[in-house]
N, C-alpha and C positions, 0 to 999 in steps of 0.2 A: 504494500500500500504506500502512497506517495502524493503527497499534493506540493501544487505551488501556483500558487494565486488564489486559483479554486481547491477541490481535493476530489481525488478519486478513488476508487474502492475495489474491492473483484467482481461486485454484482452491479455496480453504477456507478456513473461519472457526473457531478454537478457540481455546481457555486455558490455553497451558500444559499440553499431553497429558507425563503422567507417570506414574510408580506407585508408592506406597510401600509399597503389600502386600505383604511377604516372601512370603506362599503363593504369589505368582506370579513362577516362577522364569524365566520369559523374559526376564524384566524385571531387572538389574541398576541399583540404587542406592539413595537415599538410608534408612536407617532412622528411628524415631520419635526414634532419641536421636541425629541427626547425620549424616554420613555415613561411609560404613562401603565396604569392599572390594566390589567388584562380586561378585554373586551370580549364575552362568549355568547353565541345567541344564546335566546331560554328553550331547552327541548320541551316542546309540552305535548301532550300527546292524551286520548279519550283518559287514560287510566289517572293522571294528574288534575284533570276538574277543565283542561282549557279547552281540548276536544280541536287542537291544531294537528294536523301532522307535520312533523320537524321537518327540515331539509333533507335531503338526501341526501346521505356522505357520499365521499369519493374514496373506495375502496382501495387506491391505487397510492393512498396519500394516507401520511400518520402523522399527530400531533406531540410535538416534544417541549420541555420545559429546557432554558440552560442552564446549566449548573453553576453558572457563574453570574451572570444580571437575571435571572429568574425568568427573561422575553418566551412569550410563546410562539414555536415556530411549525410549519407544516412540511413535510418532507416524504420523500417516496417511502415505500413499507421495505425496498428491496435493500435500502442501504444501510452500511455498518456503523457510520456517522454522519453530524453535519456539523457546519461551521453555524454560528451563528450571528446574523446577520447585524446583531446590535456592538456587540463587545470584540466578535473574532474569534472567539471560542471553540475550536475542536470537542465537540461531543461524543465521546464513543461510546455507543449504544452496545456493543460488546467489549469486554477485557479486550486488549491489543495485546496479539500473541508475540509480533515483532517487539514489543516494549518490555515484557515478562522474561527476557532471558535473561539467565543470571549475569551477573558484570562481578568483578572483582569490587570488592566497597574500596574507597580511598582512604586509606587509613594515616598517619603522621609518619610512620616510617616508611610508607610506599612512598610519601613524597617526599622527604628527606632522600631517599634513594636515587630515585629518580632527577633531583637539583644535583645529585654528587653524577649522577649520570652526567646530565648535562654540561657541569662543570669540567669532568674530564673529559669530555668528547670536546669542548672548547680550546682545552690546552694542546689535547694530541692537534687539534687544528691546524693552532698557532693564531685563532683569531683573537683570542684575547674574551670577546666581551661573550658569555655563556647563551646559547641559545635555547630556549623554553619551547620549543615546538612541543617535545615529547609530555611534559607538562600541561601546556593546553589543551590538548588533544585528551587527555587523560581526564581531567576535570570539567572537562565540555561533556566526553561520555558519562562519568559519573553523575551530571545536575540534569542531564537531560531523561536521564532515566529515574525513576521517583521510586523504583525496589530500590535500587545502589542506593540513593540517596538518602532511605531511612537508614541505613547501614553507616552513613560516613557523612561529615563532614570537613571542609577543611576553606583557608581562607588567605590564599597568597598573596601578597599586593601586587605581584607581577604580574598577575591573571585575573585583574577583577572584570577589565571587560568580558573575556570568555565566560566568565563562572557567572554573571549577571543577564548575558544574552542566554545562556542554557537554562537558567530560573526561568526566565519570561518563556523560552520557549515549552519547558514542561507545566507549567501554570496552564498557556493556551490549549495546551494538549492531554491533561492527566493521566487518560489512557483507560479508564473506566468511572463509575458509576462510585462515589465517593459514597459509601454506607457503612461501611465498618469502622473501630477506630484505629484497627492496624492501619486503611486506607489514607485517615490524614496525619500519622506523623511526619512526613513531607514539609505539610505546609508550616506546625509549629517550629521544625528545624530551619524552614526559611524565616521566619519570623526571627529567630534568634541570629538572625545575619545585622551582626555590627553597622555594618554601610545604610543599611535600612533609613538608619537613624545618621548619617556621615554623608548626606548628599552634596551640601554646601562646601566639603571639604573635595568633592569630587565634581566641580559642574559640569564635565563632558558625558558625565552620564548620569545627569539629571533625569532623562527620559524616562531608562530604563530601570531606576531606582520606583518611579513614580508610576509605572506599567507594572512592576512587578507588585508592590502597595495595594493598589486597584484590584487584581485579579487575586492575590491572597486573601484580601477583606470579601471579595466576590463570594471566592467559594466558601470560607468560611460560614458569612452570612447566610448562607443557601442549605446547610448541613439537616439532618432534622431535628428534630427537637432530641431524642436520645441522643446524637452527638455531642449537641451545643450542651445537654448536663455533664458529659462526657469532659468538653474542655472545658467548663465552669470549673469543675473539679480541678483539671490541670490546673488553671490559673490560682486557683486557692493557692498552690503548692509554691507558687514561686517568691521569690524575696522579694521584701519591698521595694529595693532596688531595681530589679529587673521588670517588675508591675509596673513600677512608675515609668518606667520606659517604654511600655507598650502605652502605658496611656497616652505617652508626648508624643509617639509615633502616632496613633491614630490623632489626636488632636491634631499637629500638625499638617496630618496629610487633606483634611476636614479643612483646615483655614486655608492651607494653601488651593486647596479648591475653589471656593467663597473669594478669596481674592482674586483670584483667577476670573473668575465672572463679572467681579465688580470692574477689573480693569479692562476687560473685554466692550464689555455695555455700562459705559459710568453713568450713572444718575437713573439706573432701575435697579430696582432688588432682585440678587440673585435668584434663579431660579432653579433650584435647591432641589422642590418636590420632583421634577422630571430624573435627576440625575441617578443613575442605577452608582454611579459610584459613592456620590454621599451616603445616599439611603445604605449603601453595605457597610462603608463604615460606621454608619451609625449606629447598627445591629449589632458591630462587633462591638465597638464602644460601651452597650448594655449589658453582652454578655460579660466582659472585665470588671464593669459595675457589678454584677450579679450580685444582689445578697440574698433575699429568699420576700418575695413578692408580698406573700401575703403578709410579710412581720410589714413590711415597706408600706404596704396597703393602710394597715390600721397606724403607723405612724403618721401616714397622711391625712389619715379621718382624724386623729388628734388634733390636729391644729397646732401644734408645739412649737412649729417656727424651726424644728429640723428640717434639713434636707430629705428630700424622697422623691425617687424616681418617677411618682406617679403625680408629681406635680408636673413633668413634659411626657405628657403617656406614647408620645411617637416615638420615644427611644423603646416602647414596649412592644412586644408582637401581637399582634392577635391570639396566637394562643396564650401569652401572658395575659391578656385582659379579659381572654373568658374565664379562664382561672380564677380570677378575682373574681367575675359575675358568678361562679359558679360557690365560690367560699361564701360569698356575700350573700345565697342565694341559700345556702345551705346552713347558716349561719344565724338567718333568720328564721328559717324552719324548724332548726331546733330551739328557737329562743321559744315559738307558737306551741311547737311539743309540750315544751316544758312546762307552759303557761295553763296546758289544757291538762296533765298531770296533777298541775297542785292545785286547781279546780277542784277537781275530783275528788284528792282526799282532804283539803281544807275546808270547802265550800259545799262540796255535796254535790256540784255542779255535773250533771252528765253532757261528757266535751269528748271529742277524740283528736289524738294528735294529726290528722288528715284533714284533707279538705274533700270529701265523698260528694259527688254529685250522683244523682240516681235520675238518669232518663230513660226518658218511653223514646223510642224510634221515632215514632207520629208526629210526637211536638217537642220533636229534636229543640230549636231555637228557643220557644216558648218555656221549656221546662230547663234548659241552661240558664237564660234571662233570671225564672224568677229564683232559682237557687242562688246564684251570683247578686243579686240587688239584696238576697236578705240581709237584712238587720247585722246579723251574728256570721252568715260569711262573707258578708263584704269586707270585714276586720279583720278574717281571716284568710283570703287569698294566697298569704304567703307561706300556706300552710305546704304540704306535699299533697299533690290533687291527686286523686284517683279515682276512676267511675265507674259506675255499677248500670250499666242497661238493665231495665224494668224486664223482668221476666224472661231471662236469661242467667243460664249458668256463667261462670267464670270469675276469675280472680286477677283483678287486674295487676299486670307484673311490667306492664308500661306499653303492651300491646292495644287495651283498650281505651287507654288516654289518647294514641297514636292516632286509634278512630276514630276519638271520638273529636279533636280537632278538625283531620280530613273531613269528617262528614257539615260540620260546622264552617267549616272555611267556603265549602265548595257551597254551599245555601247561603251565606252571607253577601258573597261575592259576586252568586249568579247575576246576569244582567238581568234575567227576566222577576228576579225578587225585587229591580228599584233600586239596592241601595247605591251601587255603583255602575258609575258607566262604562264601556266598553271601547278600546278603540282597536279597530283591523288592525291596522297597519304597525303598530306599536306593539299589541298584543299585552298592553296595560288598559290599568282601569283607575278610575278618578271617583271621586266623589258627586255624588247626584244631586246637582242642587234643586233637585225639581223632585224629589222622593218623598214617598209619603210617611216612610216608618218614621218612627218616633226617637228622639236623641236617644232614648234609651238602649236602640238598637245598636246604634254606632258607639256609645259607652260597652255595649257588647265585644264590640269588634275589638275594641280598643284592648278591652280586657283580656282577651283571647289572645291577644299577640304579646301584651304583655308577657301571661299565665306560659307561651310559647315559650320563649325566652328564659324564662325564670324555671322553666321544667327540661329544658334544652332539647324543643324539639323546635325540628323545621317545621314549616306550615309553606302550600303552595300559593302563595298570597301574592298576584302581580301589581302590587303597588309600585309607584314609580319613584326614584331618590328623590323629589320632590315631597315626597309625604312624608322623611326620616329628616330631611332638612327642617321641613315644619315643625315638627316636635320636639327640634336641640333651638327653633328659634331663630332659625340662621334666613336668610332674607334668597326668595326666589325671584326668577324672572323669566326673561325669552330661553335663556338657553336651558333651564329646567323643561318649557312648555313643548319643546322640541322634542324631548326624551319622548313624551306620551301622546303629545298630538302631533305629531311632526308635519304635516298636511295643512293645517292650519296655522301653523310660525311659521309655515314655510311662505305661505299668503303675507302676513305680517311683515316678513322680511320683503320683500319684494315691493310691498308698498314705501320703505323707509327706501330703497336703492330705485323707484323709477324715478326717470328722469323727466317725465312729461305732466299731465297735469293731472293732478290726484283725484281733485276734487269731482270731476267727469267724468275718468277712467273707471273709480272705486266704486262712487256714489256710497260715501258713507259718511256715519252723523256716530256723534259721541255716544254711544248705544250699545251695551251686551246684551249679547244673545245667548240664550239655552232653549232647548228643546225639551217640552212638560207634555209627556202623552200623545206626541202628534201635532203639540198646538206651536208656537214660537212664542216664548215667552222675550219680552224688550225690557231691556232695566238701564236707563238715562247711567252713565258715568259722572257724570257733572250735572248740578242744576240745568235742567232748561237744554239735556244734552239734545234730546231729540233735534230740537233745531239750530244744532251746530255742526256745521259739515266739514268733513278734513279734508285739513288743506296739505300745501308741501309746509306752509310754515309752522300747522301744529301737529304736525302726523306722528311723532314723538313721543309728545303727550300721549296723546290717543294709544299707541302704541304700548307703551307704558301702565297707563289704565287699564287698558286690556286685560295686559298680562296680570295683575293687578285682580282683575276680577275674575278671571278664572279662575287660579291659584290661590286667591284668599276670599274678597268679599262674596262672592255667590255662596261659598260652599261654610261659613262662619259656623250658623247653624249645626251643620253635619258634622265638622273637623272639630269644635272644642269638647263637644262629651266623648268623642274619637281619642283626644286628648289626655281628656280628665280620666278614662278607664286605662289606658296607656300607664298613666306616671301613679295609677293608686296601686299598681300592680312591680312596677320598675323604677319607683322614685328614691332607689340608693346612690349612696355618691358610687357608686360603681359606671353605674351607665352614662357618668361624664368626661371617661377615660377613652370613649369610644364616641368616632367620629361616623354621621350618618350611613358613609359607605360603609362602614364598617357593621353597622347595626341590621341594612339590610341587608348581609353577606349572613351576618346572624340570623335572622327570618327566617329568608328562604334558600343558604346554604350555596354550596357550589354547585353551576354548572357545568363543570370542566369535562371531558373525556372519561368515561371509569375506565381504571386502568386495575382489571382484573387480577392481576399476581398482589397488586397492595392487595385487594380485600380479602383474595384468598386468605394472605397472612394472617390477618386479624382475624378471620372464623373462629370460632367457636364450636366444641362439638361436644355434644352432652349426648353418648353410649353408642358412640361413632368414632371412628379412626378415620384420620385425614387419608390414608392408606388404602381404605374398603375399594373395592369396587363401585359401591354405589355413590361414595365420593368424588372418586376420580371422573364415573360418568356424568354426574352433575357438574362440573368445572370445565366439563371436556364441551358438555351443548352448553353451558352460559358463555365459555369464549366465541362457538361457533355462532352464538344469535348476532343479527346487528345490532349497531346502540341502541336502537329504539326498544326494540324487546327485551335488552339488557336493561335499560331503564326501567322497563314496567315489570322486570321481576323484581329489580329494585325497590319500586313502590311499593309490590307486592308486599315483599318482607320488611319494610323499613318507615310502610307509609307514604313515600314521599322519593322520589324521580332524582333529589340532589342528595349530596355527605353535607356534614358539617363543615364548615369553614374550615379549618386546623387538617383537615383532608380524612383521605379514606381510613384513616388508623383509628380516627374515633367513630367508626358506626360501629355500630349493633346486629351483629350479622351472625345467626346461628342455625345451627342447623342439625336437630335433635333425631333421637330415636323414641317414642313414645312406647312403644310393643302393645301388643295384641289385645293385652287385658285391659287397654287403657280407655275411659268413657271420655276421653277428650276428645272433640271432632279438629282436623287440620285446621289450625289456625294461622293466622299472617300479624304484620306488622309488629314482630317481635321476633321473629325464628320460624324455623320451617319446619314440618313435623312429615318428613315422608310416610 
């Protein structure tokens, strides 16, 4: 195998297969100003509640993550790697056999040897000044191979360019799939490279000091979470001395960035959030912080005037901060336990530490509502939920909660129930301001997603990041209205950019519209809007307004008991660590690719062997379905078409042996009972 420019393989030749066309949403990653949050369409399909049929994949084409800036890329199924088109990154989808053979490690007296070599091959000369060929060559093989290189270290001054271009070039190239922790003692040995921190003393290889930086902090950053406690641990062990150096390393290379931009574009502020190389060193940065989250957490609810991590929660990951939702969630639950215990034997009170709803099928909606408004569980919400469908066996172990959202999501949601609108082309939904249910219903919704959250499940809920921005407070506009109407901003924009006359062209007057039943409901924007017509000189306003009454004034009514069941369910300082996108990645989870050997791993088998036959033929037809059908056995057992956020390692995936004497019928959304 060999590349140069592009790279080639034994089963295909290409350049870096990537995509930067936003129009194509299969494709998550890079945009023209940086990189940006992955972009995934939503698979929805009859078994999910949307009743879409997804796209249709291209079987001839696979979706990869880089191990290094995280960019999602799309690439043929036949090849053994790809470059990535953000950073430059060689990904090798298999171990590299040429890379895996042994090398002699470098050790201090092979290179002592080897200088005395050199030395007297310079005298037998007679040239006098010692030639290092044999030396470079030696230390070039050893850094560019990453076995040798756990094996050896070494640090000539006569060879720092070679030994600093062979780092850069095994960084770009690792040569496999970094999962173990034999995998990255590489990178800490490069970390521990002197120069790291010694650039100013060397500016002719500035570059490549600051290449190699980037792509350590890259992979680093990208490790999984077993790893990153993996090097938490490492860094515990080191001296203050040598801690403190990793910190001024990563600070520095962080400011030398930040000045970098500023001198680039003076008098704008750096644009910081697009950079895959801040954002990695910033992850590294946390991991050196690390102390242990949840002590951090309640130092921060103190108010003490310590320092805590959770005062800049972007140094934290996502799975850090559900961890904290989840402590914070669990923490109040048993505070409610407790509270319904000494009830009991103090007061006589009969209380349980659950929050038990008991519904009938029939009046699914009606008999959630009135359990949830009463008196005595509205106080307690925060309890641990668990439901009992009316006349039906079973015991809910988190299978019937699972359903009991889905069936509640998809009747809330319905368009033909009113409360929400519908849009084709988005395949989102908005609030109705022309609906007849009662706020109480939307203090439902509200509370469902809360209770979602606070019990860590997904719900299929196509709400748009505009309705998670609403909730933190944060101010919308045209380009939120896009996300969910895009047909109509697209109208809006087009009247703000003609260039002839508006006011003729449009035929429009300061006036929202919605549609209530068929009929065209007008509501004036402005006093006396009806008879003010736009022009080019107020088309702004208008515009403005607009957006303005879609997004807030129409829908006032429906969004604040939307609101108020929201935050009586999720009003911990927990939920202020997490930024809207982030909230609705929590909701309704990822849509990425399932990448079947993760969940394999995570199964569970309760009086089954991963081993049986019946196993293996289950693993064998869930690779062979497409996504779509992979999906909806998904939902099948899970509920729900996406994983959690933090990815496939946290679902709930089992797959049981029940036997013959058993009076349980197959069940779902918890495990599979062949």
């Amino acid at each position: 195998m060999s590349y140069k420019g592009g790279f080639s393989s034994s089963s295909a030749s290409f350049n870096g297969f990537g995509n930067r066309n936003p129009a194509n949403l299969s494709i998550a990653g890079p945009s023209g100003n940086g990189l940006t949050h992955p972009v995934q369409s939503s698979i929805t399909n009859g078994v999910n509640g949307g009743g879409y049929p997804p796209t249709p994949p291209n079987l001839n084409m696979r979706i990869g993550k880089c191990m290094c800036c995280n960019s999602t890329l799309r690439f043929p199924i036949t090849v053994t790697c790809f470059r990535c088109t953000v950073c430059q990154t060689i990904n090798d989808l298999k171990p590299s056999t040429q890379r895996s053979e042994p090398n002699t490690p470098l050790t201090l007296d092979r290179i002592r040897s080897m200088i005395n070599t050199c030395t007297i091959n310079s005298n037998s000369n007679g040239k006098g000044t010692p030639n290092y060929d044999i030396l470079e060559q030696a230390i070039q093989k050893t850094f560019s191979n990453w076995y040798t290189l756990n094996e050896s270290f070494s640090n000539p001054e006569s060879v720092i360019r070679s030994m600093m271009k062979s780092i850069e070039s095994i960084l770009k190239r690792p040569g496999r799939v970094l999962k173990r922790k034999e995998d990255i003692k590489f990178l800490m040995i490069i970390l521990e490279n002197p120069l790291l921190g010694q650039h100013n003393n060397f500016p002719q290889e500035l570059h490549h000091h600051h290449d190699i930086i980037k792509r350590t902090f890259g992979l680093l950053s990208n490790l999984s979470n077993e790893l990153h406690h993996y090097l938490v641990n490492w860094f515990t062990r080191l001296s203050t001395d040598v801690f403190r150096k990793r910190i001024e390393l990563v600070n520095s290379f962080i400011t030398f960035l930040l000045n970098k931009q500023r001198n680039t574009s003076p008098g704008t502020s750096p644009d910081y959030e697009s950079d895959w190389r801040i954002s990695s060193a910033a992850r590294v940065m946390a991991l050196l912080y690390y102390i242990e989250l949840l002590a951090d957490f309640n130092t921060w609810e103190q108010r003490s005037g310590k320092f805590a991590f959770c005062q800049y929660p972007f140094l934290i990951s996502m799975g850090g901060k559900m961890r904290i939702m989840e402590f914070d969630a669990k923490r109040q639950k048993d505070m409610k336990a407790q509270e319904a215990i000494l009830k009991i034997l103090f007061y006589k009170r009969v209380t349980t530490p659950t929050l038990t709803l008991k519904i009938r099928r029939d009046y699914l909606i009606e008999d959630s509502l009135k359990q949830i408004e009463d008196s005595e569980n509205e106080m307690e919400l925060k309890k641990s939920l668990r439901i009992e469908f009316v006349g039906e066996d079973g015991v809910d172990a988190g299978g019937l909660k699972k359903e009991w959202f889905l069936l509640l999501v998809r009747h809330l949601f319905d368009p033909k129930f009113g409360m929400f609108t519908w849009d084709e082309d988005s395949k989102l939904c908005w609030f109705n301001p022309a609906s007849l249910e009662t706020s109480d219903q939307y203090y439902l919704v509200g509370v469902v997603i809360g209770l979602a959250i606070y019990n860590s499940t997904i719900l299929d809920v196509h709400l748009p990041l505009a309705c998670y921005k609403k909730l933190f407070d944060m101010p919308v506009g045209l380009e939120d209205l896009k996300v969910f109407q895009p047909s109509f901003a697209k109208g809006l924009e087009q009247m703000l950019t003609f260039e002839g006359d508006v006011e003729s062209t449009f035929c429009r007057d300061f006036v929202g519209e919605y549609e209530a039943f068929g009929d065209l409901q007008r509501v004036p924007l402005v006093p006396n809007g009806q008879n003010i017509p736009v022009t080019k000189y107020n088309r702004e306003e208008y515009v403005e307004r607009y957006v303005n009454f879609v997004l807030t004034d129409s829908i006032k009514e429906q969004f604040e008991p939307f609101k108020r069941g929201f935050y009586h369910v999720c009003g911990g300082n927990a939920l202020s660590l997490f930024q809207p996108e982030e909230i609705e990645l929590l909701v309704r989870g990822s849509a990425e690719p399932l990448e079947i050997d993760e969940l394999q791993a995570v199964t569970v088998y309760e009086r089954f062997h991963e081993d049986e036959e019946t196993i293996r033929n289950f693993w064998s037809i869930f690779r062979e379905m497409d996504p779509p059908m992979q999906r909806k056995l998904l939902t099948f057992v899970t509920g729900t078409d996406r994983f959690p956020a933090t990815g496939l390692a946290n679902v709930a995936f089992k797959i049981s042996c029940i036997g013959e004497d058993s009076e349980r019928n197959g069940s779902c959304n918890a495990r599979i009972f062949p």
